[in-house]
C-alpha positions in Angstrom: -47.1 -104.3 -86.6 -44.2 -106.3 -85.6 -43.4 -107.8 -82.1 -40.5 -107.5 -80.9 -38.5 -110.4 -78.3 -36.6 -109.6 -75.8 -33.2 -111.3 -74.7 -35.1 -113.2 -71.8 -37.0 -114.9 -74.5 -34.1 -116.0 -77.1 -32.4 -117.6 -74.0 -35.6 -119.3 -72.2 -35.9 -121.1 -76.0 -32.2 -121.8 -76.2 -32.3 -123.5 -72.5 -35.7 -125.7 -74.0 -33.0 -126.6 -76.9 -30.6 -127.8 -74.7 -32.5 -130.8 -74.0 -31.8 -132.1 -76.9 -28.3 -133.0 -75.9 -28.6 -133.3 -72.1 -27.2 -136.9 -70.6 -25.7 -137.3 -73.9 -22.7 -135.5 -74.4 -21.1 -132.8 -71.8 -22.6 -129.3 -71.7 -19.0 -127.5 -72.6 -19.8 -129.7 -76.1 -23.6 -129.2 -76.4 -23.5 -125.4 -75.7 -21.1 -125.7 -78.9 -24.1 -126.9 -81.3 -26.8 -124.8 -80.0 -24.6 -121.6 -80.9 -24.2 -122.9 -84.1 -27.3 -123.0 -84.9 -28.1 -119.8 -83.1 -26.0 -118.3 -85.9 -27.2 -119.9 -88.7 -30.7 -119.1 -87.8 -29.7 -115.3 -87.4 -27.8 -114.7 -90.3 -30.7 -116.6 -92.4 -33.2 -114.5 -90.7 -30.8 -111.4 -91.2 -30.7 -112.3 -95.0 -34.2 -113.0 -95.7 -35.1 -110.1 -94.1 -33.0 -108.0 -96.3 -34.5 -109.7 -99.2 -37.7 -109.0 -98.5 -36.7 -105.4 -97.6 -35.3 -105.1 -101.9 -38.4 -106.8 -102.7 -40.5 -104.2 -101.9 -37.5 -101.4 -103.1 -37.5 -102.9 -106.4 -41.1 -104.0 -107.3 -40.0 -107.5 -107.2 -37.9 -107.4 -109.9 -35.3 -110.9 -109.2 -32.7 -109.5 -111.4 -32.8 -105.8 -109.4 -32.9 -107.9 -105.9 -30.1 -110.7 -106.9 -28.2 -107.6 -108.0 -28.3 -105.9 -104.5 -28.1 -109.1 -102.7 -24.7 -109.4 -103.8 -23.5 -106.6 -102.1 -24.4 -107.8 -98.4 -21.3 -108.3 -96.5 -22.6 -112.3 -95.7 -23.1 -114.3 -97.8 -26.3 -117.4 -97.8 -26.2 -119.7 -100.4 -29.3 -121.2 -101.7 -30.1 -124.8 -99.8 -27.9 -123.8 -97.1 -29.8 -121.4 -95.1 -31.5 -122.4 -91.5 -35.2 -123.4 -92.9 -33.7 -125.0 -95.9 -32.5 -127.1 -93.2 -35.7 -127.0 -91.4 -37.9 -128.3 -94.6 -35.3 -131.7 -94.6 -35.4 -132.7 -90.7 -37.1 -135.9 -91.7 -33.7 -136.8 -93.5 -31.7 -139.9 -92.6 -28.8 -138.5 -93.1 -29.8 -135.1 -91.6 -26.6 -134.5 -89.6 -24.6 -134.8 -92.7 -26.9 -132.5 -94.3 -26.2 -129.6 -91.5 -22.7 -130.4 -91.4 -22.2 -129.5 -95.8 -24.5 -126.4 -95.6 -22.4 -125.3 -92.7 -19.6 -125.7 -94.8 -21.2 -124.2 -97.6 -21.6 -121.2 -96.0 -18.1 -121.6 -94.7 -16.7 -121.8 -98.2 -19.0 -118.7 -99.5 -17.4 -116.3 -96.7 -14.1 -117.8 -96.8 -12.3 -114.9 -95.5 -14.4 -114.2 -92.6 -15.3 -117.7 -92.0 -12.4 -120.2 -92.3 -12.0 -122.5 -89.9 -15.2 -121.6 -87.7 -17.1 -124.5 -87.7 -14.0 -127.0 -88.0 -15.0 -128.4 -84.2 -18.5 -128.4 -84.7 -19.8 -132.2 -86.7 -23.1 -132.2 -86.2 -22.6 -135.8 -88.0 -20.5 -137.1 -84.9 -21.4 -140.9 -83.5 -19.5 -140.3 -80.6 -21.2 -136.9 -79.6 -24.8 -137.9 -80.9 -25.4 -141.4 -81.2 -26.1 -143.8 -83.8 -28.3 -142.5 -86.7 -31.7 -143.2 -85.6 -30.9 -141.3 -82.6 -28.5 -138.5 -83.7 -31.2 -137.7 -86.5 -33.5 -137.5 -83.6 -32.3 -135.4 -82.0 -30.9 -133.4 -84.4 -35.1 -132.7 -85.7 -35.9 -131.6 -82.0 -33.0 -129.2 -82.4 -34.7 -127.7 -85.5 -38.1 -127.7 -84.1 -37.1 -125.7 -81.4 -34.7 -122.9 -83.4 -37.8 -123.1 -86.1 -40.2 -121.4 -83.0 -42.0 -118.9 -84.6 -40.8 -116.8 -81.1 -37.4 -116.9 -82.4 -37.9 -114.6 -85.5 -34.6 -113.0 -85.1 -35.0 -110.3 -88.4 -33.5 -107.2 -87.3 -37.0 -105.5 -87.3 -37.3 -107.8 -84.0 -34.2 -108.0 -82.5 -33.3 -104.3 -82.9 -29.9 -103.6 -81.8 -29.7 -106.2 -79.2 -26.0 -108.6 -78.9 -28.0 -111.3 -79.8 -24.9 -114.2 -80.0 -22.8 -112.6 -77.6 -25.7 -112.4 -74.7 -27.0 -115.8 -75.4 -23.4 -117.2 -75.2 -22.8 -115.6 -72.0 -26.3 -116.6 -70.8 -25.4 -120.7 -71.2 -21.9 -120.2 -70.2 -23.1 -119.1 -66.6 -26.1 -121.5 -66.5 -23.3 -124.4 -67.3 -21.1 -123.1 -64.6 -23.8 -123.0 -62.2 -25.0 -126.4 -62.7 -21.2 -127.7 -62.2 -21.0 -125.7 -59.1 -17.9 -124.0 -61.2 -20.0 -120.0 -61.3 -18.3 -118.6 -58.4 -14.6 -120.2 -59.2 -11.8 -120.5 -61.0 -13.9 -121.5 -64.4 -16.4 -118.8 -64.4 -15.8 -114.6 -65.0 -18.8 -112.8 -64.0 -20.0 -110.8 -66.8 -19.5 -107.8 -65.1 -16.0 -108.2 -64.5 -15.0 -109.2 -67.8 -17.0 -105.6 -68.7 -14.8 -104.1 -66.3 -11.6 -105.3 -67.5 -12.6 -104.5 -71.2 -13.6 -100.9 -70.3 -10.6 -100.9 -68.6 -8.3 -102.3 -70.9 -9.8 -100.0 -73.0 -8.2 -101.5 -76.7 -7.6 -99.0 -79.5 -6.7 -99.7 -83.3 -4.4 -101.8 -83.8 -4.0 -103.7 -80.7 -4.5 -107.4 -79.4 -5.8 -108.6 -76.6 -4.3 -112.1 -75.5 -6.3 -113.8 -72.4 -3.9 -116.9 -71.5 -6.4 -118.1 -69.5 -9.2 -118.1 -71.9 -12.0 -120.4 -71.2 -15.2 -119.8 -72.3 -13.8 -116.0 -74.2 -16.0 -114.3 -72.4 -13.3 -111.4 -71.9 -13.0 -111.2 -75.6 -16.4 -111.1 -76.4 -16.6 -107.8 -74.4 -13.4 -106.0 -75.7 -15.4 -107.1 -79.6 -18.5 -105.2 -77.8 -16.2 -102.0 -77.4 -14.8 -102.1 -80.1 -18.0 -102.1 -82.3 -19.4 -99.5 -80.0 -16.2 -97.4 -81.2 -15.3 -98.6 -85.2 -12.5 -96.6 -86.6 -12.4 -94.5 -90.6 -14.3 -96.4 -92.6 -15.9 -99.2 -90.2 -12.4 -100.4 -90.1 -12.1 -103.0 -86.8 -10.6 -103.2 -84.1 -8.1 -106.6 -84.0 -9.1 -108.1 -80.6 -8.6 -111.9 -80.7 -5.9 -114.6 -79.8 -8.1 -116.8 -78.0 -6.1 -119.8 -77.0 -9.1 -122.0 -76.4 -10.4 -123.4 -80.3 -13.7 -123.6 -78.8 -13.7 -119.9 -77.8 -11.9 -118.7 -80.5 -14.7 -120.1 -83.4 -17.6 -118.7 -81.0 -15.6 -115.1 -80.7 -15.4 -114.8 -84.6 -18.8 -116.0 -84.9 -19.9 -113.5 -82.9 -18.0 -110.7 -84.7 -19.0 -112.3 -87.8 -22.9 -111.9 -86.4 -22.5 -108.5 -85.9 -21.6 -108.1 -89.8 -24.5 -109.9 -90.9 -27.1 -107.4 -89.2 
């Protein structure tokens, strides 16, 4: 029988990650490379799952399961999935190691990917240290996301906004800790849910937020819109994010959504 999680759990494990990074660099960055890794743990657990499900389907047969692998809308390439990452955390050159399967995996879903992880270098001296103590760090990052709690195969998760609710759940524990939750720099999620129920997008519109921050707003109108797909699965275009930051976590988090 498999246990599920609940979202309570994914974020009380992503918080333990964060101390990988605290009194190093600024939590608007840090929060950046936890959800990166968030995603790539997803989607690998998303694809292995899937794998296994064929397995069964077909006997085993590789040729049968390689066949109907190729027909998932995301692509994994071997070597660059999360535990493939996992198995080489003893690396010295580990953050260059993350940063070319993340661009592996960028170059395999190049139409839905491009671009996404250009702010993220997981590789950075200036963000991490020197290399005895960004590969460091970068292993206790692993350790954590490797937590046998955060299995997030779909036959755990269930339909549960996995990306979108952790991203909202560091956002406001940032905010909090700069004193920033009930100003100018922080939107409650409830009123960002407002204004997307309001706003109410249909096909074929944008949204623009010209004061986007964290894209919280955006995140929500993506909600609605994949509660409410057009012919086909067709989506909805909800994006011009004017943040970089917020515009590579948005299509990440659309991109999740695909995966599952």
């Amino acid at each position: 029988m498999t246990l599920t999680i609940n979202q309570d759990e994914i974020n009380a494990i992503l918080w333990k990650a964060c101390d990988t990074f605290r009194g190093t660099i600024d939590p608007s960055e840090y929060k950046n490379y936890i959800l990166v890794m968030l995603f790539l743990k997803y989607v690998s657990d998303v694809w292995f799952d899937h794998r296994e499900q064929y397995e069964r389907e077909f006997g085993g047969d590789p040729s049968r399961v390689e066949r109907r692998m190729q027909f998932e809308p995301f692509k994994l390439p071997k070597g660059a999935d999360f535990y493939s990452l996992y198995e080489q955390r003893n690396a010295t050159n580990l953050g260059e190691e993350i940063n070319i399967a993340l661009e592996t995996v960028e170059e395999a879903n190049k139409g839905k990917l491009e671009g996404v992880f250009r702010n993220i270098d997981f590789n950075s001296e200036a963000n991490l240290g020197k290399t005895a103590q960004r590969n460091e760090r970068l292993k206790n990052l692993l350790n954590d996301f490797a937590a046998p709690r955060l299995d997030l195969r779909p036959s755990r998760v269930g339909g549960m906004d996995v990306i979108g609710s952790a991203y909202e759940y560091l956002i406001g524990k940032f905010a909090a800790g700069a004193g920033k939750k009930a100003g100018e720099f922080y939107t409650p999620p409830e009123v960002s849910e407002l204004l997307a129920r309001l706003l109410d997008p249909q096909p074929g519109d944008r949204i623009s937020d010209p004061d986007c921050g964290s894209g919280s707003l955006l995140i929500k109108g993506g909600r609605r819109q994949l509660l409410d797909l057009g012919p086909g699965g067709q989506r909805r275009d909800v994006g011009a994010v004017h943040d970089e930051h917020a515009a590579a976590q948005h299509e990440r988090h659309h991109r999740a959504h695909q995966v599952g």
